[in-house]
Backbone as a printed PyTorch tensor [residue, N CA C, xyz], in Angstrom:
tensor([[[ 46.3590, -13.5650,   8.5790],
         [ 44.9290, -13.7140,   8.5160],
         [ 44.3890, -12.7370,   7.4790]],

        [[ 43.1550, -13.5060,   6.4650],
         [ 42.6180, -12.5840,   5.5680],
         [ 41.6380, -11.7780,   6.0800]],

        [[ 41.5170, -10.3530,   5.9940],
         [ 40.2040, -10.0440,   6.4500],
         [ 39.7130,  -9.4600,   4.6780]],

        [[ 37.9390,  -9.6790,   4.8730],
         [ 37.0350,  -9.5680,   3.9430],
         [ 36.8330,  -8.3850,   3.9650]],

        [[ 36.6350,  -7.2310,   3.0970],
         [ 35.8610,  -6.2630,   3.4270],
         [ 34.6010,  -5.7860,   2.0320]],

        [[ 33.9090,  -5.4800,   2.4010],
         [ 32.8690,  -5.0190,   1.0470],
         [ 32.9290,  -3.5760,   0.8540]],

        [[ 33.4690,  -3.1430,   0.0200],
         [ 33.0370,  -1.6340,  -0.0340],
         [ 32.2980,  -1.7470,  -1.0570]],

        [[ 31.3750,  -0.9500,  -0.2960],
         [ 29.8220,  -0.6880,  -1.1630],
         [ 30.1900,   1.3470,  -1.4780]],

        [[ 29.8630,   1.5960,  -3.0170],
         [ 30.4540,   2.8300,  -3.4670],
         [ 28.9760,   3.6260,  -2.8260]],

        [[ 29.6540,   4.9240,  -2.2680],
         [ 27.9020,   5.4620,  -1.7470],
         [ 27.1380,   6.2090,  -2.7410]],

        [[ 26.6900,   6.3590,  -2.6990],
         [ 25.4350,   7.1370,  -3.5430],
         [ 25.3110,   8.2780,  -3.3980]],

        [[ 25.0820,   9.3720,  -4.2910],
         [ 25.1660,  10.4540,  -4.1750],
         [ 23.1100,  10.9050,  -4.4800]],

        [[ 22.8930,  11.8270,  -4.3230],
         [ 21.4460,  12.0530,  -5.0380],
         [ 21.1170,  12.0200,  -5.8740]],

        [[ 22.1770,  12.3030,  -6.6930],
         [ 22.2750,  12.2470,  -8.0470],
         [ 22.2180,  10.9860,  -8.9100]],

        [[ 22.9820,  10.1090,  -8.4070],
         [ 22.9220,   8.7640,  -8.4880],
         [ 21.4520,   7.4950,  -8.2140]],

        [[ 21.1540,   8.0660,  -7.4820],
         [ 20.0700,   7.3220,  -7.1310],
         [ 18.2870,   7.9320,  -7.8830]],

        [[ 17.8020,   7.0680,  -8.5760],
         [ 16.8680,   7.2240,  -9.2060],
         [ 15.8500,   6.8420,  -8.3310]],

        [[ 14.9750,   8.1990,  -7.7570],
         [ 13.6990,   7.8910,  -6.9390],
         [ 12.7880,   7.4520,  -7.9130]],

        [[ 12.7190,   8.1380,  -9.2580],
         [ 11.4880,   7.3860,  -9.9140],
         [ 11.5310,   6.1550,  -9.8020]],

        [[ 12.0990,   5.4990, -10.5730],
         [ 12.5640,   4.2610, -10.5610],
         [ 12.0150,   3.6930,  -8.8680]],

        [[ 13.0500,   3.8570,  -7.9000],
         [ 12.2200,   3.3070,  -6.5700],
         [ 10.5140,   3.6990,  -6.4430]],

        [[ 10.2080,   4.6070,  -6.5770],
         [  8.5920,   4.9380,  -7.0120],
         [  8.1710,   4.0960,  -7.4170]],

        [[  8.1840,   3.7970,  -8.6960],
         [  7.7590,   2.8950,  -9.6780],
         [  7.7390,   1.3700,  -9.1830]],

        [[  8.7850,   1.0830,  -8.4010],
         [  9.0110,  -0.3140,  -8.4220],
         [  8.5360,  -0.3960,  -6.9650]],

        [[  8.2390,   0.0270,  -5.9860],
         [  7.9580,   0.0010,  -4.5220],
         [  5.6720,  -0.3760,  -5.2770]],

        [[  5.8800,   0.8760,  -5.9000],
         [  3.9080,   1.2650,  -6.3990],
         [  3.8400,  -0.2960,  -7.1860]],

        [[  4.7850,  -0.9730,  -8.2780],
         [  4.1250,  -1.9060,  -8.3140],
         [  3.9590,  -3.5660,  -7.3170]],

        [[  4.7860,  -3.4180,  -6.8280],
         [  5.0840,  -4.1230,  -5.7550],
         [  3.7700,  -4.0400,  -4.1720]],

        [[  3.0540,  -3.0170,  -4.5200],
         [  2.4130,  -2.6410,  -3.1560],
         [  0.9400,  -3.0360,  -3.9590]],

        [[  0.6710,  -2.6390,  -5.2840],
         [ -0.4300,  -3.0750,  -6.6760],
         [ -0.7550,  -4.1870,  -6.7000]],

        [[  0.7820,  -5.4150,  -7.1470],
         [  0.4390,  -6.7590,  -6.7860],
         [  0.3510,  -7.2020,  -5.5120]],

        [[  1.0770,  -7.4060,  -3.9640],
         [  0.0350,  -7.5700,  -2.5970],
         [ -1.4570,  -6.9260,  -2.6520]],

        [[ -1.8210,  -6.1020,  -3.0670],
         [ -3.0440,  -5.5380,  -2.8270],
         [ -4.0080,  -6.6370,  -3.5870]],

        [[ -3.7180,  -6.6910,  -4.6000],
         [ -4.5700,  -7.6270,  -5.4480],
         [ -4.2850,  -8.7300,  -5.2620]],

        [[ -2.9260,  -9.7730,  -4.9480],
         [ -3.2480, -10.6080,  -4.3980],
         [ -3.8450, -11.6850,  -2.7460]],

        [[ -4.2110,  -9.7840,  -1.9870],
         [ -4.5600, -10.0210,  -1.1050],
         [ -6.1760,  -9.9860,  -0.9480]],

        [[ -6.5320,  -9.4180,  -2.0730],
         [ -8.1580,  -9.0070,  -2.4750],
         [ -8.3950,  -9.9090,  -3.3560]],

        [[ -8.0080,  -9.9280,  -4.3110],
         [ -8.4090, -11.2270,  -5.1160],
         [ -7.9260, -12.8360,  -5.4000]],

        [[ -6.9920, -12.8120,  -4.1150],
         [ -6.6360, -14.4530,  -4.1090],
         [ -7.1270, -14.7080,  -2.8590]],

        [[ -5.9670, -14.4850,  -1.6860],
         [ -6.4260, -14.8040,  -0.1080],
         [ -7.5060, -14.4230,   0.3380]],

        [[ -8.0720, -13.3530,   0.2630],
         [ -9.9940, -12.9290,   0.9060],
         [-10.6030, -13.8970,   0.3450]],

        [[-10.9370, -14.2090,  -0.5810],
         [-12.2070, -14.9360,  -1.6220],
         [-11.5530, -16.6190,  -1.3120]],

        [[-11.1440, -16.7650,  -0.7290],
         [-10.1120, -18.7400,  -0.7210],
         [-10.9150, -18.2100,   0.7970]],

        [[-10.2780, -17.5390,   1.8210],
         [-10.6240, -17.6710,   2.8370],
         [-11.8390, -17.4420,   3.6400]],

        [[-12.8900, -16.7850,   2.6630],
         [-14.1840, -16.4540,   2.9920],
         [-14.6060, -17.9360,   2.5490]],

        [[-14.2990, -18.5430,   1.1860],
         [-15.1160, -19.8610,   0.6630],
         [-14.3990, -21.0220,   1.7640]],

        [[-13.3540, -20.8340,   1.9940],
         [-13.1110, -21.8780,   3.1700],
         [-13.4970, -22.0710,   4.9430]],

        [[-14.6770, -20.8960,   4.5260],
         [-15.7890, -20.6950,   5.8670],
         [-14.7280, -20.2040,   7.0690]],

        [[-14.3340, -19.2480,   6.6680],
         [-13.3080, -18.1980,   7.5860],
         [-14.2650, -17.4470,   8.8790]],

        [[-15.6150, -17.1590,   8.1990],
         [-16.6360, -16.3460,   8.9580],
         [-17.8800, -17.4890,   9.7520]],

        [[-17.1470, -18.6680,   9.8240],
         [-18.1570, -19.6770,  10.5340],
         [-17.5070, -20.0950,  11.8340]],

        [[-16.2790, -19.6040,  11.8380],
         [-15.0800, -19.9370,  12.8710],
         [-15.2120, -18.7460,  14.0560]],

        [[-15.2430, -19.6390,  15.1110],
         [-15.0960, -18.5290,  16.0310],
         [-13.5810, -17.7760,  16.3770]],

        [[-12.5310, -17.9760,  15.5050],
         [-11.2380, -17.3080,  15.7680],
         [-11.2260, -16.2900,  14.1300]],

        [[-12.1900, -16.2000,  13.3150],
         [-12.4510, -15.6700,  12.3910],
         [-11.5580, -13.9520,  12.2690]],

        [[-12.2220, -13.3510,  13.3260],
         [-11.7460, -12.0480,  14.0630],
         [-10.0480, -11.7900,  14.3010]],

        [[ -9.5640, -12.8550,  14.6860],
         [ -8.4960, -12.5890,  15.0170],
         [ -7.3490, -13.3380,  13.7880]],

        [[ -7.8550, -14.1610,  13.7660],
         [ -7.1690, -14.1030,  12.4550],
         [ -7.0060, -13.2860,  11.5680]],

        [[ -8.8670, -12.5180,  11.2730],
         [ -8.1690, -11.4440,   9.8650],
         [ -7.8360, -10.7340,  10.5600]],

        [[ -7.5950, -10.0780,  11.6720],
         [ -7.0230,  -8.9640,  12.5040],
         [ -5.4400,  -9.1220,  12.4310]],

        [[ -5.3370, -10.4170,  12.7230],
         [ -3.5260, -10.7940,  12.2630],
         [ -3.0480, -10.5330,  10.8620]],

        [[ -3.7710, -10.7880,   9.9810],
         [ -3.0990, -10.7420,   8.3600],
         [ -3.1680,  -9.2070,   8.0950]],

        [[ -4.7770,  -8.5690,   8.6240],
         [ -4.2030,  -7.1350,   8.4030],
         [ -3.1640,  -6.6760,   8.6510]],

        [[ -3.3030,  -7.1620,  10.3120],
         [ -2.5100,  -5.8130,  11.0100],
         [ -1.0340,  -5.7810,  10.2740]],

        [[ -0.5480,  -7.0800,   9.7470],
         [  1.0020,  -6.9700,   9.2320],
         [  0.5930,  -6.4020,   8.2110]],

        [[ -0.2300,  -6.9690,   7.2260],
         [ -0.3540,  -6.1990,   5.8320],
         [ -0.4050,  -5.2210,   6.0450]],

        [[ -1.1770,  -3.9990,   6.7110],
         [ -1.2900,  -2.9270,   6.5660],
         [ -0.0640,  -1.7690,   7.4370]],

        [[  1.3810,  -2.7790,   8.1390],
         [  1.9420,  -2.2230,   8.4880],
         [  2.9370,  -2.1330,   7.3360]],

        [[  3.1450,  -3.1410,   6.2670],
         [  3.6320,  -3.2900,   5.5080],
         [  3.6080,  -1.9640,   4.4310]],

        [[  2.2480,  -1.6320,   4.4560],
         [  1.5440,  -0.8400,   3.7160],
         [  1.9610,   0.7520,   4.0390]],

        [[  1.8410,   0.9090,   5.0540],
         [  2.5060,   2.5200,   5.5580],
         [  3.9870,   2.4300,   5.7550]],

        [[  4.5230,   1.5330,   5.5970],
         [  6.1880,   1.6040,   5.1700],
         [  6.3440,   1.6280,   3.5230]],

        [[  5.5650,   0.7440,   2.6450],
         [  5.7610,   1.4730,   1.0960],
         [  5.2590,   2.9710,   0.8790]],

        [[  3.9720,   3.2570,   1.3130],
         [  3.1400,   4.6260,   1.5020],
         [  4.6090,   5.4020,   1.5180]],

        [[  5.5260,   4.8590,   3.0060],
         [  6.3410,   6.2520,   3.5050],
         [  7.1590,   6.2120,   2.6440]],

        [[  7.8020,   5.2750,   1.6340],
         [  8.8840,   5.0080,   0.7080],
         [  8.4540,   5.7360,  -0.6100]],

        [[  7.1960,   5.9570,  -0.9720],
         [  6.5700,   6.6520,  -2.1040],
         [  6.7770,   8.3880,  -1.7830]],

        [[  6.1020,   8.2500,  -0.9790],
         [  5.9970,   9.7970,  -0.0630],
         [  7.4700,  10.3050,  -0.3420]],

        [[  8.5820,   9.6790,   0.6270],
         [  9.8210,   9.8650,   0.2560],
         [ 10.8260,   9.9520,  -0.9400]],

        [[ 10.0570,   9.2640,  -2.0850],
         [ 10.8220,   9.6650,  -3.4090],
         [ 10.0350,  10.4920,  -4.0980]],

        [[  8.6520,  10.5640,  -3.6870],
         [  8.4200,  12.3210,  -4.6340],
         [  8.5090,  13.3340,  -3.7460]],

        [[  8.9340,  13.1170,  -2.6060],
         [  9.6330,  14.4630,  -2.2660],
         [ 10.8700,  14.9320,  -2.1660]],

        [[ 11.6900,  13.7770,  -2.5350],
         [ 13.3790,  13.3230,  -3.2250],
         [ 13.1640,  14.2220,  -4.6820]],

        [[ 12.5220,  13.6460,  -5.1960],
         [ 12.2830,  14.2020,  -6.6590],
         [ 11.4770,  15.8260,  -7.0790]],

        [[ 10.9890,  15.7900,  -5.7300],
         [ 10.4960,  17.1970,  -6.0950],
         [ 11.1970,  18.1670,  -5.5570]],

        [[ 12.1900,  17.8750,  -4.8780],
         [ 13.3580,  17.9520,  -4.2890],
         [ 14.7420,  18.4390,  -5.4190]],

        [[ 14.7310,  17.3340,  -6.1050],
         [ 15.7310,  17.3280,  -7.4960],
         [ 14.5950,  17.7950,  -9.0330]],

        [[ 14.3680,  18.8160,  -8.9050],
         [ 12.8840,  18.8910,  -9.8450],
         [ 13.5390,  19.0880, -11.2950]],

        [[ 14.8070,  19.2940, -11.4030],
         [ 15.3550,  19.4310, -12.9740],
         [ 15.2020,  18.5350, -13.7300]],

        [[ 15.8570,  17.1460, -12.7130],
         [ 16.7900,  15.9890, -13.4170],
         [ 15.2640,  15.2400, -13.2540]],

        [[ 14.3770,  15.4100, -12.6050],
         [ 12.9150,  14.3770, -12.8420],
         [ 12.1530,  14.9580, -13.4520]],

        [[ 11.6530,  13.9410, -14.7060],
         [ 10.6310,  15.1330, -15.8610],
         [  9.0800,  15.0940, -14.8790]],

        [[  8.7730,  14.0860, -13.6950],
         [  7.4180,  14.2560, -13.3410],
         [  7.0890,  15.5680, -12.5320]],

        [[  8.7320,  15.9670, -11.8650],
         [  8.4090,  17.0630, -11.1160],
         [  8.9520,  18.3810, -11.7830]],

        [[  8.9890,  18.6000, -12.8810],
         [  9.1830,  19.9200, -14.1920],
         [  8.2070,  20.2150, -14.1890]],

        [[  7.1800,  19.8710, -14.1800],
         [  5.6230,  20.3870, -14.5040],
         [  4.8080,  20.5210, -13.6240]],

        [[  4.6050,  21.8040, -13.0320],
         [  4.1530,  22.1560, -11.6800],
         [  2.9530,  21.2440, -11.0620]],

        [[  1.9080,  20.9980, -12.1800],
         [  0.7290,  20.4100, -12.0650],
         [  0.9370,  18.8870, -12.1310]],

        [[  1.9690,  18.5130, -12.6210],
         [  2.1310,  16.8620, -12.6340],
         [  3.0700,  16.8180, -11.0350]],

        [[  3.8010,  17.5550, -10.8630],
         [  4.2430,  17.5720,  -9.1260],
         [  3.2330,  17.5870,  -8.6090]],

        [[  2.5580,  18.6600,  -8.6570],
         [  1.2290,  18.6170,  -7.4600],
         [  0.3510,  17.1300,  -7.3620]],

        [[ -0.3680,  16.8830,  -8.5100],
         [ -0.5630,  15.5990,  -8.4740],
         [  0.0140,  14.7050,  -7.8160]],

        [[  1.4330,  14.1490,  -8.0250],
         [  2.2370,  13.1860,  -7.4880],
         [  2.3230,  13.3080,  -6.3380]],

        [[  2.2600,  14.5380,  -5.2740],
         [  2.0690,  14.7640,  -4.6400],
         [  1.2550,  14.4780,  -3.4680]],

        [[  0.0610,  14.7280,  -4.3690],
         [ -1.7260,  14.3780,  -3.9740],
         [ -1.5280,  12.9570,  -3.4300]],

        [[ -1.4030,  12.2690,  -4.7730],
         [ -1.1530,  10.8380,  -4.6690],
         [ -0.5460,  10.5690,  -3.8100]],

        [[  0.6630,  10.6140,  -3.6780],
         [  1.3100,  10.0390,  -2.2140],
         [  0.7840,  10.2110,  -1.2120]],

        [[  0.0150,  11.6030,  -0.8270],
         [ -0.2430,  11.8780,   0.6300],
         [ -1.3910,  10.8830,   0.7270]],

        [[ -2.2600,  10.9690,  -0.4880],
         [ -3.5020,  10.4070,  -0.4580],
         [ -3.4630,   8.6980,   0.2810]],

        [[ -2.0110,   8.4030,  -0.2880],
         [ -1.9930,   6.8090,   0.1520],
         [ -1.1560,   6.5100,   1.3180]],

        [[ -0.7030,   7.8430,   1.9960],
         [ -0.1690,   7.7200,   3.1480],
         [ -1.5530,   7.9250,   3.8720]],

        [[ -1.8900,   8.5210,   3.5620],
         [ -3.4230,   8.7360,   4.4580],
         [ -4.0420,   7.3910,   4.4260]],

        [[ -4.6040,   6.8310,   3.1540],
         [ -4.8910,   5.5240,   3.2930],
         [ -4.6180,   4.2500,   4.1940]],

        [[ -3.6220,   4.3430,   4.0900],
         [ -2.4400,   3.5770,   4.9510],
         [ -2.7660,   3.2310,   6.4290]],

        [[ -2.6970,   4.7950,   6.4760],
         [ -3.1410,   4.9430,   8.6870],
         [ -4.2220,   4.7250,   8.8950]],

        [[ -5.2730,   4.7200,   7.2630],
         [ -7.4350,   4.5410,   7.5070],
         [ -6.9290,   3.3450,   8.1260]],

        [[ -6.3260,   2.6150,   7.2520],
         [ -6.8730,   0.8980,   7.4990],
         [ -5.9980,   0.5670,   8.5220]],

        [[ -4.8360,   0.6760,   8.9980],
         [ -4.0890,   0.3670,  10.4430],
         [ -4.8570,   1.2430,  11.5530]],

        [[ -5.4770,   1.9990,  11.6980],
         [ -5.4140,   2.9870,  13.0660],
         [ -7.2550,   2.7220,  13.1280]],

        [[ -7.6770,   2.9610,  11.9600],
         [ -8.9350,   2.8790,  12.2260],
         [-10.1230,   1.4820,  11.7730]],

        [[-10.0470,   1.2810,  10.7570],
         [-11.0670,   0.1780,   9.8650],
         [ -9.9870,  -0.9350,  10.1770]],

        [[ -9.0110,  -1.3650,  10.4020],
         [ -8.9840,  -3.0840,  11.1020],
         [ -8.9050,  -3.2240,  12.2360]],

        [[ -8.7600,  -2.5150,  13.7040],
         [ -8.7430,  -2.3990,  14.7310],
         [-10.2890,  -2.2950,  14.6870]],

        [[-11.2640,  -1.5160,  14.5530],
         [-12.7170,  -1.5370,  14.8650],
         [-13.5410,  -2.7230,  14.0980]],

        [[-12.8010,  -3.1910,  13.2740],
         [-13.4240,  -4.1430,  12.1570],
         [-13.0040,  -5.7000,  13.4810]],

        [[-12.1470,  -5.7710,  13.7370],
         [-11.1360,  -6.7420,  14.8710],
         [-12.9480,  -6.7230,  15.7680]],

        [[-12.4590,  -5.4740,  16.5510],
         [-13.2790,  -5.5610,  17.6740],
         [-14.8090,  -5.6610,  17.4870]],

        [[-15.2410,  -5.9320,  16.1070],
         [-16.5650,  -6.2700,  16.0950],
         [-16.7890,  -7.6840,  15.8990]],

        [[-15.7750,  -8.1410,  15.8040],
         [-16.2890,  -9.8530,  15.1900],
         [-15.4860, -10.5130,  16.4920]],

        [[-14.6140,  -9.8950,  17.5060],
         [-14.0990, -10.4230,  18.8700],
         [-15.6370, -11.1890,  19.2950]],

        [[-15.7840, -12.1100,  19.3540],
         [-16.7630, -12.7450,  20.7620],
         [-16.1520, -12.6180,  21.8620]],

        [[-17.0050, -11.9740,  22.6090],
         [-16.4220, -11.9570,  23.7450],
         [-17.4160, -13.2610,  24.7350]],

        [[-18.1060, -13.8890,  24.3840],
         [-19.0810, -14.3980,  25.1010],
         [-18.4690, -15.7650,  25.0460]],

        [[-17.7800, -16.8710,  25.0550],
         [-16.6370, -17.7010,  24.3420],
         [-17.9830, -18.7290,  24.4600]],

        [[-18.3670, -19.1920,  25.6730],
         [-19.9580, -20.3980,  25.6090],
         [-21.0370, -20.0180,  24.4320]],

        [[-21.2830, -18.6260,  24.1080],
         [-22.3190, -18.6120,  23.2600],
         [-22.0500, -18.8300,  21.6150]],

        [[-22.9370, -19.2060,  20.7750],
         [-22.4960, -19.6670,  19.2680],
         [-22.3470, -18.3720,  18.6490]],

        [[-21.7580, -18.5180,  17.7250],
         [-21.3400, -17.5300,  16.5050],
         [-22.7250, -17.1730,  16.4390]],

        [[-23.2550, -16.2150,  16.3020],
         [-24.2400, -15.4350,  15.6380],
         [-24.5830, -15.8050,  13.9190]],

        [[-25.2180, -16.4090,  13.2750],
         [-25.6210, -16.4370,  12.3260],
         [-25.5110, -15.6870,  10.8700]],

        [[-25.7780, -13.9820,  11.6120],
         [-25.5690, -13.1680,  10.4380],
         [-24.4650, -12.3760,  10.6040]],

        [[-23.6660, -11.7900,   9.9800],
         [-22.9130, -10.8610,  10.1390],
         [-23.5150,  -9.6000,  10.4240]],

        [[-22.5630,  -8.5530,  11.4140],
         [-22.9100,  -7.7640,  11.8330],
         [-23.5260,  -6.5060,  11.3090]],

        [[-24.4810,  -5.5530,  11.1310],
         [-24.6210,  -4.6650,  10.3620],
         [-23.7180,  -3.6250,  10.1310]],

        [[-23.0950,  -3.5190,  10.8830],
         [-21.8430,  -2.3530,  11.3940],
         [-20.6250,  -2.7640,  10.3150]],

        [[-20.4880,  -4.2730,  10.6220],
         [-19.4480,  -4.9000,   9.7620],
         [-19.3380,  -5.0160,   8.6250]],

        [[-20.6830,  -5.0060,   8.0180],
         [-21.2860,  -4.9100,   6.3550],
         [-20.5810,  -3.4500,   6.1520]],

        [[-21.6500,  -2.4470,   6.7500],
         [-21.0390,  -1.1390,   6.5300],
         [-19.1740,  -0.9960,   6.3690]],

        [[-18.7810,  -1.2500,   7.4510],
         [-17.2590,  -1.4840,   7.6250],
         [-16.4550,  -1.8300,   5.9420]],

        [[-17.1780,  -3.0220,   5.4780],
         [-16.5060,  -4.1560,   4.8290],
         [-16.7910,  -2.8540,   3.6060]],

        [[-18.0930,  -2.1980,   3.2400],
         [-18.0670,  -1.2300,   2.5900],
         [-17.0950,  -0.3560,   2.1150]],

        [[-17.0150,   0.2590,   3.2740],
         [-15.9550,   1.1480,   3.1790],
         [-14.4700,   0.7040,   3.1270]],

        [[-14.0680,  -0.3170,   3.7020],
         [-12.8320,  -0.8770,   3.3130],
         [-12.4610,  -1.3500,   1.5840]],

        [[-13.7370,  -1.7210,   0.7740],
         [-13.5830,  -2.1910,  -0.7470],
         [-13.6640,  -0.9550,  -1.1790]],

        [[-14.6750,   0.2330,  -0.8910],
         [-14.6970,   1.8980,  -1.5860],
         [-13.4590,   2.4250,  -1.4340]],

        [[-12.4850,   2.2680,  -0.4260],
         [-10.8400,   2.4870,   0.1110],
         [ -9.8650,   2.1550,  -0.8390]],

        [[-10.2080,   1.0140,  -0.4350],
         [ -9.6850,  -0.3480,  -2.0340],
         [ -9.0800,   0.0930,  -3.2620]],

        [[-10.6400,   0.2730,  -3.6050],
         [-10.4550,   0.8200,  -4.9050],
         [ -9.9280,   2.6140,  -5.3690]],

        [[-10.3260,   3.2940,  -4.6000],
         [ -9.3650,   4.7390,  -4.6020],
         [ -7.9650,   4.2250,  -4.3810]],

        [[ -7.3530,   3.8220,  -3.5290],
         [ -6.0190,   2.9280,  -3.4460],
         [ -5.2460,   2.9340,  -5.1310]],

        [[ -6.4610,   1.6890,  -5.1980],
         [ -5.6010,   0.9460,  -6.6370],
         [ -5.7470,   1.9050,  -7.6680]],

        [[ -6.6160,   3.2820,  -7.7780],
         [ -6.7110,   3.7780,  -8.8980],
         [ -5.8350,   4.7570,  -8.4010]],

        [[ -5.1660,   5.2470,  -7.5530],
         [ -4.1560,   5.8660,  -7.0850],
         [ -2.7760,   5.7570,  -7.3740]],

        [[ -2.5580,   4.2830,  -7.4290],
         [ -1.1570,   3.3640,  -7.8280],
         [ -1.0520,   3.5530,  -8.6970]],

        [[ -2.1920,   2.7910,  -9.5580],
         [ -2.2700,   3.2300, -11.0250],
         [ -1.8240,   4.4100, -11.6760]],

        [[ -2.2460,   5.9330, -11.2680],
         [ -2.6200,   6.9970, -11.7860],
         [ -0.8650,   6.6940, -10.8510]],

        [[ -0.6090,   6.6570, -10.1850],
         [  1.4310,   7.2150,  -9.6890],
         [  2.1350,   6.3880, -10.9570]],

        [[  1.7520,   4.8170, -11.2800],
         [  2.4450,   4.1400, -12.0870],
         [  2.7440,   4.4510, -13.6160]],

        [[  1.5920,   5.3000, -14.0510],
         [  1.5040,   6.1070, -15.3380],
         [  2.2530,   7.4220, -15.3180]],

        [[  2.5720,   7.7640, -13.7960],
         [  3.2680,   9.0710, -14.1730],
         [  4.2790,   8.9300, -13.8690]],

        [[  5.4990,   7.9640, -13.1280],
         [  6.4460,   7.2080, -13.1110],
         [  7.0310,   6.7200, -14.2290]],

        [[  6.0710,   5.4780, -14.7850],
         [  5.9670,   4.6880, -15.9560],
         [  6.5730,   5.6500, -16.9700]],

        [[  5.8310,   6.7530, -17.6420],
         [  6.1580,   8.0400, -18.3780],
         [  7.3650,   8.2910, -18.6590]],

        [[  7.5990,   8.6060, -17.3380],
         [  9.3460,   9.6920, -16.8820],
         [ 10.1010,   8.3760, -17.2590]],

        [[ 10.2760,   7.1010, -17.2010],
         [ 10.9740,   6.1990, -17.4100],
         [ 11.9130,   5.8910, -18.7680]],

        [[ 10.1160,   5.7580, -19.0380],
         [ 10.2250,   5.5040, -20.6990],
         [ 11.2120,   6.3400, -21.6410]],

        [[ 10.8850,   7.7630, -21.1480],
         [ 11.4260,   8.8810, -21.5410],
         [ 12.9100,   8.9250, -21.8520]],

        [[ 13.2480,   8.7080, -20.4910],
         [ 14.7410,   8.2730, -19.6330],
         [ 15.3810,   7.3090, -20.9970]],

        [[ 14.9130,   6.1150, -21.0290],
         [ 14.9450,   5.3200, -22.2250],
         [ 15.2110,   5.5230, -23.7440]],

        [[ 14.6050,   6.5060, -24.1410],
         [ 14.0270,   6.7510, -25.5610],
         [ 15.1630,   7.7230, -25.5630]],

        [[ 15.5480,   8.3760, -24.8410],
         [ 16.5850,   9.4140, -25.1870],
         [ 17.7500,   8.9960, -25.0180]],

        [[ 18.1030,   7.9090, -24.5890],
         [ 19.4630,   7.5260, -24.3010],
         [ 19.6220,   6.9630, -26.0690]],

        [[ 18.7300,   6.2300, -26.3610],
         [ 18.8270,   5.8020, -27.8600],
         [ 19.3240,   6.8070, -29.1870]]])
């Protein structure tokens, strides 16, 4: 009898390029974000999402995965600049005390982000559009609370994406670098 086996060679620290996972996790988390803000929200608001009385729980469902999704890349970012700040020789972002600190910032900033929108703004955002009254009609206007809410979730948003951004340029950088010198 044949037996199969895979040996997979292990990885040393050295071996494994956190920028690189940085880079490619941040753009990967850039495009869901935007195609969750600028494709699925705007299709599902014009397809009268907020005239439905299961409105609530539905977007409560797409968050809640999206945004669990979201604090597992957060923790995967977090984890390679502190891999890298960790290995601070062999990574040119973490040589420069002030471009570490930054990268730094950034990560925590979007791990923090992460837990706003799971722990706090879609669970309270959920429980404002719940009817609990199931005989009475949808209410007409949206809630004032929920306006506010919806506020602060797009002001979130956008610190987010200019966050990615500002990690993807200092990733992006160290890459290039990586590149140009091998030549």
């Amino acid at each position: 009898m044949t037996s199969f086996s895979l040996s997979f060679p292990k990885l040393s620290p050295k071996q494994f390029a956190w920028d690189s996972a940085v880079l490619f996790v941040a753009i990967f988390w850039l495009g869901g974000s935007l195609m969750l803000d600028l494709v699925v929200m705007p299709m599902l608001y014009m397809g009268g999402m907020m005239t439905t009385s299961s409105f609530a729980s539905a977007g409560y469902s797409l968050f809640e995965v999206f945004n669990h999704v979201e604090m597992l890349l957060s923790g995967v970012i977090l984890t390679g600049v502190l891999a890298m700040r960790h290995r601070h020789a062999e990574c040119a972002i973490e040589v420069s005390g002030s471009r570490s600190r930054w990268s730094l910032l950034v990560a925590g900033s979007l791990v923090a982000i992460a837990l706003l929108y799971a722990y706090v703004l879609t669970p309270a955002m959920g429980a404002i559009g719940v009817v609990l009254d199931l005989p009475a009609t949808m209410p007409a206007t949206v809630p004032e609370a929920m306006d506010w809410m919806h506020g602060v979730y797009w002001g979130t948003e956008a610190i987010k994406l200019l966050l990615l951004g500002f990690l993807l340029r200092l990733c992006y950088s160290d890459i290039a670098a990586q590149f140009t010198e091998q030549r």
